[in-house]
ZAMARGU-4260 file (C-alpha; in steps of 0.2 Angstrom, whole numbers, plus 5000, padded with zeros to 4 digits):
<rodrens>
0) 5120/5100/4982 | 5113/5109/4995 | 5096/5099/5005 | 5087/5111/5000 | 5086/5105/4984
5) 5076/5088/4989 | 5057/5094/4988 | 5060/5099/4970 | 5069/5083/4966 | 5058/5072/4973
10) 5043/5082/4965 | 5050/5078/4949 | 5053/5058/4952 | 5035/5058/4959 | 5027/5067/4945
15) 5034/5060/4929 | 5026/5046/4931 | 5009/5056/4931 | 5015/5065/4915 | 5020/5050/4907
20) 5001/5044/4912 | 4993/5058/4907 | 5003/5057/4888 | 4996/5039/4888 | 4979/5043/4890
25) 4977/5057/4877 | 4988/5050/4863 | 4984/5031/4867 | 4985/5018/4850 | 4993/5033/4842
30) 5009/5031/4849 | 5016/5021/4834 | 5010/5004/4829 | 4997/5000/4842 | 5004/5009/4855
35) 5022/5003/4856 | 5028/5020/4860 | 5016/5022/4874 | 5029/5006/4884 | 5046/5018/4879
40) 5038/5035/4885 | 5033/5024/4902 | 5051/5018/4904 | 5058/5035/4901 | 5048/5042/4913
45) 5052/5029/4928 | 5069/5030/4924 | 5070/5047/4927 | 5062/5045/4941 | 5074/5033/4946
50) 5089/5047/4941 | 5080/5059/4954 | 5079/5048/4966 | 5095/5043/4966 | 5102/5061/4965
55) 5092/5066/4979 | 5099/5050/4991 | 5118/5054/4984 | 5118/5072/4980 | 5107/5081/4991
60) 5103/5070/5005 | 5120/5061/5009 | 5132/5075/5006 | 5121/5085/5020 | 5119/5074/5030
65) 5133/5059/5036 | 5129/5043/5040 | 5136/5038/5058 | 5146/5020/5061 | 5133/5008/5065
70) 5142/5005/5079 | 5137/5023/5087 | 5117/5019/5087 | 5119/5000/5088 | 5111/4997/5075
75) 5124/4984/5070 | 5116/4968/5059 | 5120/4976/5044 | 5137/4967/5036 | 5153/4971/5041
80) 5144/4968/5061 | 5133/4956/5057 | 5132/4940/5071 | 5147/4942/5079 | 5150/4930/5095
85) 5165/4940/5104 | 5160/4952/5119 | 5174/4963/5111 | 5165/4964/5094 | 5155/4976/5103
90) 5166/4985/5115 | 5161/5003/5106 | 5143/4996/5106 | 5136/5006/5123 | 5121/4995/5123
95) 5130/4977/5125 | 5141/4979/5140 | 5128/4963/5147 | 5112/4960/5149 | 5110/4967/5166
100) 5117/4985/5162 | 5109/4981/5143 | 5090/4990/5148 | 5099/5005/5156 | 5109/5008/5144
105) 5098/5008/5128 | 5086/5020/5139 | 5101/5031/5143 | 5106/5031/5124 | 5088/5036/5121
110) 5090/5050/5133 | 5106/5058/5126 | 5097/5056/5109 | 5080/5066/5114 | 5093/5079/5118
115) 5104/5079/5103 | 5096/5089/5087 | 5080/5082/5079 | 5083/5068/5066 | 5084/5077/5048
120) 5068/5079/5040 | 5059/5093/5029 | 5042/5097/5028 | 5031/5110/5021 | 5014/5112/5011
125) 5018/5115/4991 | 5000/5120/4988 | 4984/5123/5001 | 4967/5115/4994 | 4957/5126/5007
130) 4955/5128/5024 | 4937/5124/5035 | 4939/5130/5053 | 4955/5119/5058 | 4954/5109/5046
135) 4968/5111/5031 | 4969/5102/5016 | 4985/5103/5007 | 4998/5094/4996 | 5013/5093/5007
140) 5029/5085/5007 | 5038/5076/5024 | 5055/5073/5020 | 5069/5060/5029 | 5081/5047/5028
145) 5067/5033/5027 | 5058/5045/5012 | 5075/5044/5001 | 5077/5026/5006 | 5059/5024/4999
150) 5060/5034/4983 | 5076/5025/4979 | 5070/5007/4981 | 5051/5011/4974 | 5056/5018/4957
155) 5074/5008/4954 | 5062/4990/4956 | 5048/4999/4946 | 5063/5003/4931 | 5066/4986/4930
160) 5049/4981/4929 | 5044/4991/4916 | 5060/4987/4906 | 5055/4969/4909 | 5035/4972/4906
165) 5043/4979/4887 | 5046/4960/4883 | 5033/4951/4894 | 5017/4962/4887 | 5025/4961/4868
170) 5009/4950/4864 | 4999/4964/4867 | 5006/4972/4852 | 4996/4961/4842 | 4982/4968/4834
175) 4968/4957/4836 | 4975/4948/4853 | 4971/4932/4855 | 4967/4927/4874 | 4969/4905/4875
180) 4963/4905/4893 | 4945/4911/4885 | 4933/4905/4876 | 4920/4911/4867 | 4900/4902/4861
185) 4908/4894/4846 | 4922/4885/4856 | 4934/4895/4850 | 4947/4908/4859 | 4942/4927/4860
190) 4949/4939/4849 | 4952/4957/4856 | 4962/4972/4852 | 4979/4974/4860 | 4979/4983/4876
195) 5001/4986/4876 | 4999/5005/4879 | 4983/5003/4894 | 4994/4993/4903 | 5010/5008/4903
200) 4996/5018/4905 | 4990/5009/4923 | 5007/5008/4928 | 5017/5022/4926 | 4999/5029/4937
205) 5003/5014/4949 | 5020/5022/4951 | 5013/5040/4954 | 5002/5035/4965 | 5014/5025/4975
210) 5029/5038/4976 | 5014/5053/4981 | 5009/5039/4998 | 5030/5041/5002 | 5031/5058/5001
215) 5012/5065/5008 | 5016/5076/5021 | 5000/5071/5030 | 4986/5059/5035 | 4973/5065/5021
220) 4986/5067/5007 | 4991/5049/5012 | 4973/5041/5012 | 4970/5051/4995 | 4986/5039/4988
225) 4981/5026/4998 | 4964/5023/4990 | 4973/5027/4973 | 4986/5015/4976 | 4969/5001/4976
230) 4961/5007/4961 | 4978/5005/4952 | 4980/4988/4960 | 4962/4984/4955 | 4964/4989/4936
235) 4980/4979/4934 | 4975/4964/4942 | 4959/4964/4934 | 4970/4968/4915 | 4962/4953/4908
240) 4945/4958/4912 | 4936/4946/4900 | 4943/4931/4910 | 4930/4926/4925 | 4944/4923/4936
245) 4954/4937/4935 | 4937/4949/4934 | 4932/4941/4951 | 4951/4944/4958 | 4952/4963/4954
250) 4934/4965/4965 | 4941/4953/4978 | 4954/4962/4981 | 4945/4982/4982 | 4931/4975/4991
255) 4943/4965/5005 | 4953/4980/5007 | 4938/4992/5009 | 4933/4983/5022 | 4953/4988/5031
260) 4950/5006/5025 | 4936/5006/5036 | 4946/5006/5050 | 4958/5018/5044 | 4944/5030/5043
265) 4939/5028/5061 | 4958/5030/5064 | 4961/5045/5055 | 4944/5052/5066 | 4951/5049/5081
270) 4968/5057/5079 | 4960/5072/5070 | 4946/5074/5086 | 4960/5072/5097 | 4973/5083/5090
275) 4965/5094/5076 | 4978/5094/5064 | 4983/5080/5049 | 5001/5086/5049 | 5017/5075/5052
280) 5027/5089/5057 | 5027/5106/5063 | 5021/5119/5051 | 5023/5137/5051 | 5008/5150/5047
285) 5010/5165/5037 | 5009/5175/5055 | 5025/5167/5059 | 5017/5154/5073 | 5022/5136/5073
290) 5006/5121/5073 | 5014/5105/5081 | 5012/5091/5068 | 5004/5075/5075 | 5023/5067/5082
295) 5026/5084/5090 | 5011/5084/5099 | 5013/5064/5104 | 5030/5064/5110 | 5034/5082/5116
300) 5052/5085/5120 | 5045/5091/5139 | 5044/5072/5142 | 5060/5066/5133 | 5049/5061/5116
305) 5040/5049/5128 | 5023/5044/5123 | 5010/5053/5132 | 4995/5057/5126 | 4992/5075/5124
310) 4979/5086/5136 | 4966/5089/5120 | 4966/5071/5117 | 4964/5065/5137 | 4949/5077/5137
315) 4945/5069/5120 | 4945/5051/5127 | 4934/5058/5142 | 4920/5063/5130 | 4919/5046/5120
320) 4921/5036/5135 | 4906/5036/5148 | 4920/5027/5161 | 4935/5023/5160 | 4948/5013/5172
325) 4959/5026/5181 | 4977/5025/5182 | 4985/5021/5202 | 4986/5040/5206 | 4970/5042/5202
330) 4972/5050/5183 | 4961/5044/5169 | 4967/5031/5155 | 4954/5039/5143 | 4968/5048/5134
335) 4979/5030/5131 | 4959/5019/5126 | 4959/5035/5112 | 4976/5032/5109 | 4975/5013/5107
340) 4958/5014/5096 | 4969/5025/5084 | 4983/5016/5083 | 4972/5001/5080 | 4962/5009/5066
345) 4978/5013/5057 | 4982/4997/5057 | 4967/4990/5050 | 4970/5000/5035 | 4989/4990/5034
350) 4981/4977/5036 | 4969/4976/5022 | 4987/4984/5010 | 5001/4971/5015 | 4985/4957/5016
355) 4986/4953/5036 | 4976/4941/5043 | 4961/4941/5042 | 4960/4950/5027 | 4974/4941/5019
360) 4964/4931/5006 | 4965/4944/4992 | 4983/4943/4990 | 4985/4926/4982 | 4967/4928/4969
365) 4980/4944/4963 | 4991/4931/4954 | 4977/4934/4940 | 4986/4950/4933 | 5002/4951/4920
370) 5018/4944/4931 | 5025/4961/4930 | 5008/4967/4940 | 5012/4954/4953 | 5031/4958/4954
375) 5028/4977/4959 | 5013/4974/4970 | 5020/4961/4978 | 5036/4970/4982 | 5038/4988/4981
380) 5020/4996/4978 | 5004/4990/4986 | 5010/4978/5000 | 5025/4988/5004 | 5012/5004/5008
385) 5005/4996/5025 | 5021/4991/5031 | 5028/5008/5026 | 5013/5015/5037 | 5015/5007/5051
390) 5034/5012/5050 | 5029/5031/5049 | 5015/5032/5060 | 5027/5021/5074 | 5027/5037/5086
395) 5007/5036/5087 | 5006/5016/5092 | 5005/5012/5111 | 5013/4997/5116 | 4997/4988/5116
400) 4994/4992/5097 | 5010/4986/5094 | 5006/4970/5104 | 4991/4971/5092 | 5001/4973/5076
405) 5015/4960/5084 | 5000/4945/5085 | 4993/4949/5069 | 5008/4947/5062 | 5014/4931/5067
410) 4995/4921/5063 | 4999/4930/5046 | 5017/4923/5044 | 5013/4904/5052 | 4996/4902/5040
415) 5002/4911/5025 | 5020/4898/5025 | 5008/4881/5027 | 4998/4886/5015 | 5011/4889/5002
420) 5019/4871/5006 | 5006/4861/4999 | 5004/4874/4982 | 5008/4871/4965 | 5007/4886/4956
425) 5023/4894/4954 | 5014/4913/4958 | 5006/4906/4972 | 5020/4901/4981 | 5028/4916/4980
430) 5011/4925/4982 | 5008/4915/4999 | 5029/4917/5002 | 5026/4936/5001 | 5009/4935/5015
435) 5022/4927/5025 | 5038/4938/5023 | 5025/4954/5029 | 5020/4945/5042 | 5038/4946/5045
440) 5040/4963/5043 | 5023/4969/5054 | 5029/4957/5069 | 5047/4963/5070 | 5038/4982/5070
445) 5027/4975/5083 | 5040/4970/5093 | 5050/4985/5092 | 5060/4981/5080 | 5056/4996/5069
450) 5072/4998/5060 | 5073/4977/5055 | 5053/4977/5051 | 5059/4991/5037 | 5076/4984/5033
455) 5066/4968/5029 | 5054/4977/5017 | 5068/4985/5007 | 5077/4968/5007 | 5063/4959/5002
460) 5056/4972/4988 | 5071/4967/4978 | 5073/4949/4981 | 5055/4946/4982 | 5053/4956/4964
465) 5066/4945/4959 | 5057/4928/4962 | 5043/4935/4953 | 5050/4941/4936 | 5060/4925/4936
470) 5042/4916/4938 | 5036/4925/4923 | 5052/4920/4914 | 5047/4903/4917 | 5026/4906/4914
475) 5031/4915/4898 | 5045/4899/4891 | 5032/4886/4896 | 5014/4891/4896 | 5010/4887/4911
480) 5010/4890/4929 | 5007/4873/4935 | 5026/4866/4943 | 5021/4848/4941 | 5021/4852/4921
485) 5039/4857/4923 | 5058/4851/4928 | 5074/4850/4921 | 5072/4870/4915 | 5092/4873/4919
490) 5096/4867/4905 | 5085/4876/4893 | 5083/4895/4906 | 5100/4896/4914 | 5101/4916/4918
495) 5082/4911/4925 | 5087/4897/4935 | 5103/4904/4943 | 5095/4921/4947 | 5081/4912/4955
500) 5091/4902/4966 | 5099/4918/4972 | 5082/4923/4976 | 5079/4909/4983 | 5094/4911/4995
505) 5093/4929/4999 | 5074/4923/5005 | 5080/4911/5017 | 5091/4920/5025 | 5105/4910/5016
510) 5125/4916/5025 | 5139/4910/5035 | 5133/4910/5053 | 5141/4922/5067 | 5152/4930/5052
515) 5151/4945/5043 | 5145/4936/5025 | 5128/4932/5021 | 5114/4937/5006 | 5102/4953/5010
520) 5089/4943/5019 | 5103/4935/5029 | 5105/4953/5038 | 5086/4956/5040 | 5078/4941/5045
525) 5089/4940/5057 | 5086/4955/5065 | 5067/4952/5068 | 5073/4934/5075 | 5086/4945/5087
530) 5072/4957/5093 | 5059/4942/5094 | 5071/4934/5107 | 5074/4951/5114 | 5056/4954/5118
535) 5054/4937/5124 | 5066/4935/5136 | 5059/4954/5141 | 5041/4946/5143 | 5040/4929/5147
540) 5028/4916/5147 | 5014/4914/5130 | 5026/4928/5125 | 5039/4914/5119 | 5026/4911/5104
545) 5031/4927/5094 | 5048/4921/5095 | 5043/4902/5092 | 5033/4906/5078 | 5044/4915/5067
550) 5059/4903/5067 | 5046/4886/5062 | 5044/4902/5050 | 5060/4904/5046 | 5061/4883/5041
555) 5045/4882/5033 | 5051/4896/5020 | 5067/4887/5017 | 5056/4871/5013 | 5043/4879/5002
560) 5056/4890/4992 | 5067/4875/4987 | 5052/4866/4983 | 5049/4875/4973 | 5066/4877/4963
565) 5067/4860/4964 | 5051/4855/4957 | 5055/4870/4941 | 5073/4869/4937 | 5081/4853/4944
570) 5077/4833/4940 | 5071/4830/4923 | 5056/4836/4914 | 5038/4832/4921 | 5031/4838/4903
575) 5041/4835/4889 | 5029/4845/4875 | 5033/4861/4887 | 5049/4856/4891 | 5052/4855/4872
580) 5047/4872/4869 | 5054/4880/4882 | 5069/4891/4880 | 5078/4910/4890 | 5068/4923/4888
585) 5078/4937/4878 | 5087/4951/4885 | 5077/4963/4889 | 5068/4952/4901 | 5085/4944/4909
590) 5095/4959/4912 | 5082/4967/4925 | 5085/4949/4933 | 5102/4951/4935 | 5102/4968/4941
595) 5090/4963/4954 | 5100/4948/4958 | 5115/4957/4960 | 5103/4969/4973 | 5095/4952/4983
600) 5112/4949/4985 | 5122/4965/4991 | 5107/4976/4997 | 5111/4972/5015 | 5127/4977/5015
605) 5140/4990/5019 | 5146/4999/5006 | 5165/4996/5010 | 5178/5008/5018 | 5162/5019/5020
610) 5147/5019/5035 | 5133/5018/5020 | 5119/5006/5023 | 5104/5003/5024 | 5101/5002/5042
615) 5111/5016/5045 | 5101/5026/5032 | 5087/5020/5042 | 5093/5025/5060 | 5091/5045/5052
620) 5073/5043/5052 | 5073/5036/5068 | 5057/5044/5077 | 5064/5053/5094 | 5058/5043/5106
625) 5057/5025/5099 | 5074/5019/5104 | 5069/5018/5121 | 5062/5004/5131 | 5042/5008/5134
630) 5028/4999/5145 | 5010/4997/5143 | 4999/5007/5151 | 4984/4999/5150 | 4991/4982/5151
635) 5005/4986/5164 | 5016/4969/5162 | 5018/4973/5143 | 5037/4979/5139 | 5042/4982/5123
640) 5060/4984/5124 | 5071/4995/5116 | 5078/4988/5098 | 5096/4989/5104 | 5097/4976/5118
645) 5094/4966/5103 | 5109/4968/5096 | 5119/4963/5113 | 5131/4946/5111 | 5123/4935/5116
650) 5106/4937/5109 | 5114/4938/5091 | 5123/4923/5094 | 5107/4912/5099 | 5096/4921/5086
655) 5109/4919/5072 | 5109/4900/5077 | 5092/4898/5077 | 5086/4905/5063 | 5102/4896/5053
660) 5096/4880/5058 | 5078/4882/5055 | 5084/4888/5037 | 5096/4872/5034 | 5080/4859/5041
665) 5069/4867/5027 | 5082/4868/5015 | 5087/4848/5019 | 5068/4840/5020 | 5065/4849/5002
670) 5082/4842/4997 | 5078/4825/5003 | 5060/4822/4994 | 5062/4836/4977 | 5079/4832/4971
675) 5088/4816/4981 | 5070/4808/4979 | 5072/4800/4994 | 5055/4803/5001 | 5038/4801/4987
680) 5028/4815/4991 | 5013/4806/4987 | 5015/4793/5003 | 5019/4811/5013 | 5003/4816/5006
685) 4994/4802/5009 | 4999/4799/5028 | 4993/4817/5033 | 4978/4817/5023 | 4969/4829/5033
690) 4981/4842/5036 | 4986/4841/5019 | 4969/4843/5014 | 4967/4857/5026 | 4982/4868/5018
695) 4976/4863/5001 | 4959/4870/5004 | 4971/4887/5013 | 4961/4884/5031 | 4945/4885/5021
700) 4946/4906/5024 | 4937/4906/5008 | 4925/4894/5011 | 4922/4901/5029 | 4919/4920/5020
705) 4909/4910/5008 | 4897/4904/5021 | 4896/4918/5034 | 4899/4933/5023 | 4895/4931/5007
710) 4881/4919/5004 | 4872/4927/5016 | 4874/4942/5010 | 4869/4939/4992 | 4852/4928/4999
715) 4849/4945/5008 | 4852/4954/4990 | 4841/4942/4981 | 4826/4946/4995 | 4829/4963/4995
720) 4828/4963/4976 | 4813/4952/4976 | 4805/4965/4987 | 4809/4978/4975 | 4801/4969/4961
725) 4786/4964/4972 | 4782/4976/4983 | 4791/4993/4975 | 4790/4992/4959 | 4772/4989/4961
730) 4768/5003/4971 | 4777/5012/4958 | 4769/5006/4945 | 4752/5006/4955 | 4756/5025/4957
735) 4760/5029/4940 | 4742/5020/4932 | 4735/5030/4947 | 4741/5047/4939 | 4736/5041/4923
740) 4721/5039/4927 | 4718/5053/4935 | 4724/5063/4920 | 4712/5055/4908 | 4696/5059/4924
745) 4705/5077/4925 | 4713/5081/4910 | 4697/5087/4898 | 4691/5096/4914 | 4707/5106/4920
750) 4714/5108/4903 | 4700/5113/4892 | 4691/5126/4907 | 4704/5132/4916 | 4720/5131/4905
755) 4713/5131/4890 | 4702/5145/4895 | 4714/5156/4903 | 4725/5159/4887 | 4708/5161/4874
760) 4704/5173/4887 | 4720/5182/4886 | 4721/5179/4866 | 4703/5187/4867 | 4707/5203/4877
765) 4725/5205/4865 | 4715/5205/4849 | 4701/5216/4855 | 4716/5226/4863 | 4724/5228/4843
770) 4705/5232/4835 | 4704/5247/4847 | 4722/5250/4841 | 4719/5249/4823 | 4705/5265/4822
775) 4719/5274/4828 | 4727/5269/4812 | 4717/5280/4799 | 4731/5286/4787 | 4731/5304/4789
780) 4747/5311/4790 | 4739/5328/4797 | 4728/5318/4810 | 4746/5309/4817 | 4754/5328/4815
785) 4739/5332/4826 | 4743/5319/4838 | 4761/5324/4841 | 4758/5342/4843 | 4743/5335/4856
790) 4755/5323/4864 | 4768/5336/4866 | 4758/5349/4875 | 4751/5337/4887 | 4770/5333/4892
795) 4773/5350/4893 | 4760/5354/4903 | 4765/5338/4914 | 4782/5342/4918 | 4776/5361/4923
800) 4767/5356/4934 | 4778/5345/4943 | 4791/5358/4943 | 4778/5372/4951 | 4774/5359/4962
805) 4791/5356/4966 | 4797/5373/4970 | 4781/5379/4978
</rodrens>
């Protein structure tokens, strides 16, 4: 199939979803008994999403475009390479020939690569929306490796929730539905109509709107999805409406990222000042001229895809900034400060989406929407979009943005893994697991790791959807989210339990060390621990911490998620009415499990005897100019150096090592107090009282809010109202007696005389107008013959004059 072929597929896998919405909406409770078709019709639809996808990554994309050894780019932490200790296991490697030589080489790799042909991508406008001065608004397409990889992942971990949603929302087909977690005046629980075919609706639109962010083709059309992609995530979480809690999440969540959208706007503004185009790549105009996109104009292949910023925005820079430092021969850095503030402003919007600290409090209040809701938000939908951003706009980010994004990163991985120690509902654990886990992936991308930070995100979509359906499994056997109501549940939920656990493993990083064998998130997590070292040993001093960080990290998620499994499945049962009751959810809820388990399991893998991979998919979309090491211009000791020193010998041996026995520490203490029983959580509790209490409480984030955002700003609302009733509404209403009164003074006066007047008057002249009239009238037919014959000869008379007069 020849690539020309992928705009068309990928249309149709992006737009079914809409149809399917858009049927949904119109036919509603009508689609069988209340709505049941309406689930089928949203299945159908993201499975053929998911065939096109799939045909596009195999049939158009592959085919066309051969995936080199891993070995070739480096790119080598993928199995089959992975953590091997032998300075020979890299001898085709150019970049690990030793340290010393290591920076020189990955520099001259990226050299040979700015030279080669560009990285395979299509892009091009399928319809223009109108076009003000420079500015263009169209739906557009931008097209790579890292869009198929997308595409593929999004809508294969959507299928399987939507099959798994088919079981999960069953209760919803009841008609009335009976809601136990509300209750109504007279004590009892509220009785609504089922709402099976509003939720297919919202998600198959959640889908749409997820798969339009992959493919948009430039900065509006992402922001357009963007916002959609919240306003999905809002209805969903907020699906139980009438329940307080989950009410109060759904506008947590849209207010919190509002305030990261924010930035995103001044983001967008700088680059569009600066540049004056929206584009990712280069477009061609009907008079056959080529507009740079945004990457083209950034990294020109005149300076070897370097980062520079362009003349337009230098002299942009200048404008905004009254004085600016100036570089050591003398230029200004206004064009890099312009840079920075747009790179920045990016990010803020990533970090309101993949909940970064500080807006990272939404996230775990979204726990309140179905399990399947929290499964695709938390894995291959809304979370997934700022990490994907960051990933695509990585050609725009100065090294000190990235230093930016790199810090954020590692507060949001170390809070998020303390806070989800001390927790006991099962969702938020894994909610608090997944602020983590992005954290993760943003501070590998800080670092320059760009290909692991997204290697990670595909890795942990399906293992991370995994753990979630599992929960589900779990919250729909039992009733209840609470962990300490449960154990023992192997017994009675053994496809739950076992997938789980591989879950569990696949999110530790769970492998053989230093071989080629390990679970999908053996291969990723790795990786950001390997450039982590990379960029500490690069940097030096406080720099150690974003290598530190991430391998407590790396323990703390061992602990947390065995806990877990632990405290669900093992020992005996905590609850024995729940326990009693429990039992395997049916099949169309456990066969998405398996599936995904088999994917948390082999997704980080090479396929064998062939060089397909993920990493390898991933090195195609490579931006031109990323691989190399770059330096901070307006922090000069900042190096970020280039991914592939990462992957030399003897950084993947101390890496592997580190991050293997930081998982086994975790893995052990859980081991030692949830199932060996040998330590009583209770005394552990009990000694660290006030660390305990500080992680129960989440660092009091929602308490600090509370005080210096919140309350005050609904006193200010109360004043401000109070003011309005007070002070407004009395001049209002001071205004409008006024008028009154002055209509009753007025009214008699003006009315009567002047309007009142005015039309008698004109009633008078009309009927004194029609008396003159009617003596005309007499009756006579031979007084109206007389009047014609009169009229005639005055015309006639008339129109000889004016003809006399005319040729006269």
């Amino acid at each position: 199939m020849d690539a020309s072929a992928l705009p068309t597929l990928l249309a149709i896998a992006w737009l079914t979803p809409l149809a399917s919405f858009t049927v949904i909406v119109l036919l509603g409770k009508s689609l069988g008994p209340h709505g049941k078709y309406a689930g089928y019709i949203s299945v159908g639809a993201i499975l053929v999403s998911t065939v096109m996808s799939l045909v596009a990554l195999f049939g158009a994309w592959l085919p066309n475009h051969p995936l080199a050894d891993a070995s070739h780019h480096g790119a080598s932490y993928e199995a089959g390479a992975h953590g091997s200790s032998s300075p020979n296991a890299h001898s085709g490697d150019s970049h690990a020939d030793g340290r010393a030589a290591d920076a020189h080489a990955a520099d001259a790799h990226a050299a040979d690569e700015a030279h080669e042909s560009e990285k395979p991508a299509y892009y091009g406008d399928w319809y223009a929306l109108g076009q003000w001065g420079k500015l263009k608004l169209t739906i557009g397409y931008y097209i790579d490796a890292l869009t198929v990889t997308m595409f593929s992942m999004v809508s294969l971990i959507a299928a399987c929730v939507h099959v798994y949603a088919l079981g999960y929302m069953h209760d919803e087909l009841h008609d009335p539905y009976v809601d136990h977690e509300v209750h109504v005046h007279d004590g009892g629980h509220l009785h609504r109509p089922g709402r099976f075919h509003r939720f297919f609706q919202y998600l198959s639109l959640f889908s749409f709107s997820m798969l339009g962010l992959v493919i948009a083709g430039n900065v509006a059309m992402v922001f357009v999805f963007w916002e959609l992609v919240g306003i999905c995530s809002y209805f969903l979480i907020g699906f139980y409406i009438e329940r307080q809690s989950a009410s109060n999440a759904a506008n947590k969540a849209f207010i919190t990222n509002r305030v990261g959208d924010f930035g995103m706007l001044i983001g967008m503004m700088a680059l569009w000042a600066s540049l004056g185009t929206f584009a990712f790549g280069d477009l061609t105009t009907p008079d056959g001229q080529t507009e740079l996109g945004i990457f083209s104009r950034l990294r020109t292949a005149e300076n070897d895809h370097r980062l520079v910023p362009p003349p337009e925005m230098v002299a942009e820079g200048e404008r905004t900034f009254a004085s600016t430092e100036t570089t050591g021969d003398g230029g200004s850095n206004a064009g890099h400060w312009l840079l920075f503030i747009a790179g920045v402003g990016i990010f803020c919007g990533c970090v309101g989406k993949s909940a970064q600290f500080p807006l990272h409090v939404w996230l775990p209040d979204a726990m309140e929407g179905p399990t399947p809701v929290s499964a695709l938000v938390h894995s291959a939908t809304m979370v997934a979009a700022g990490v994907y951003l960051v990933g695509r706009f990585y050609p725009a980010f100065s090294p000190e943005a990235l230093l930016v994004i790199a810090v954020v990163g590692c507060i949001t991985l170390t809070i998020a893994a303390t806070i989800a120690i001390t927790a006991v509902d099962i969702k938020r654990v894994l909610a608090y697991s997944t602020v983590s886990q992005l954290g993760y992936m943003m501070l590998s991308l800080g670092l320059g790791g760009w290909a692991a930070g997204l290697f990670h995100l595909v890795t942990h979509a399906f293992f991370k959807s995994l753990l979630f359906l599992c929960s589900g499994s779990v919250i729909h056997a039992v009733h209840s989210n609470d962990m300490r109501e449960m154990g023992g549940l192997r017994r009675k939920m053994p496809i739950t339990a076992y997938t789980m656990l591989v879950g569990c493993l696949a999110i530790i990083g769970a492998g053989i060390p230093l071989t080629a064998f390990g679970l999908s998130g053996y291969y990723s997590k790795d990786a950001i621990v390997e450039q982590a070292w990379s960029f500490a040993e690069t940097n030096k001093g406080a720099y150690w911490l974003l290598l530190a960080m991430p391998v407590v990290g790396a323990a703390m998620t061992a602990f947390y998620m065995f806990r877990l499994w632990y405290m669900t499945f093992a020992g005996k049962p905590r609850n024995h009415h729940r326990y009693d009751h429990a039992h395997e959810s049916p099949a169309v809820m456990t066969r998405p499990l398996l599936l995904l388990a088999f994917f948390a399991i082999a997704v980080g893998w090479t396929v064998p005897l062939t060089n397909l991979s993920v990493t390898n998919l991933l090195h195609q979309a490579e931006p031109a100019g990323i691989a190399a090491t770059s330096h901070g211009v307006l922090l000069p000791s900042l190096t970020v150096p280039a991914e592939a020193l990462s992957h030399a010998p003897e950084i993947k041996f101390k890496a592997g090592l580190a991050a293997f026995g930081a998982a086994m520490t975790g893995l052990l203490a859980a081991t030692v107090i949830y199932l060996w029983n040998t330590l009583n959580p209770a005394e552990i509790r009990q000694t660290f009282q006030p660390v305990y209490r500080l992680l129960w409480n989440k660092w009091y984030f929602d308490e600090l809010y509370s005080a210096a955002l919140i309350r005050p700003t609904m006193a200010l609302g109360r004043r401000i109202a109070a003011f309005d009733r007070a002070v407004i509404d009395e001049l209002i209403h001071g205004l409008a007696w006024l008028s009154r009164g002055v209509s009753k003074v007025f009214g008699v006066l003006f009315d009567q005389t002047v309007v009142d007047g005015t039309v008698n008057t004109f009633a008078d002249w009309t009927w004194d107008f029609g008396l003159l009239l009617r003596r005309l009238q007499t009756g006579s037919v031979r007084q109206y013959v007389l009047f014609i014959v009169a009229g005639t000869l005055v015309l006639f008379v008339a129109v000889s004059t004016v003809q006399w007069l005319a040729y006269s």
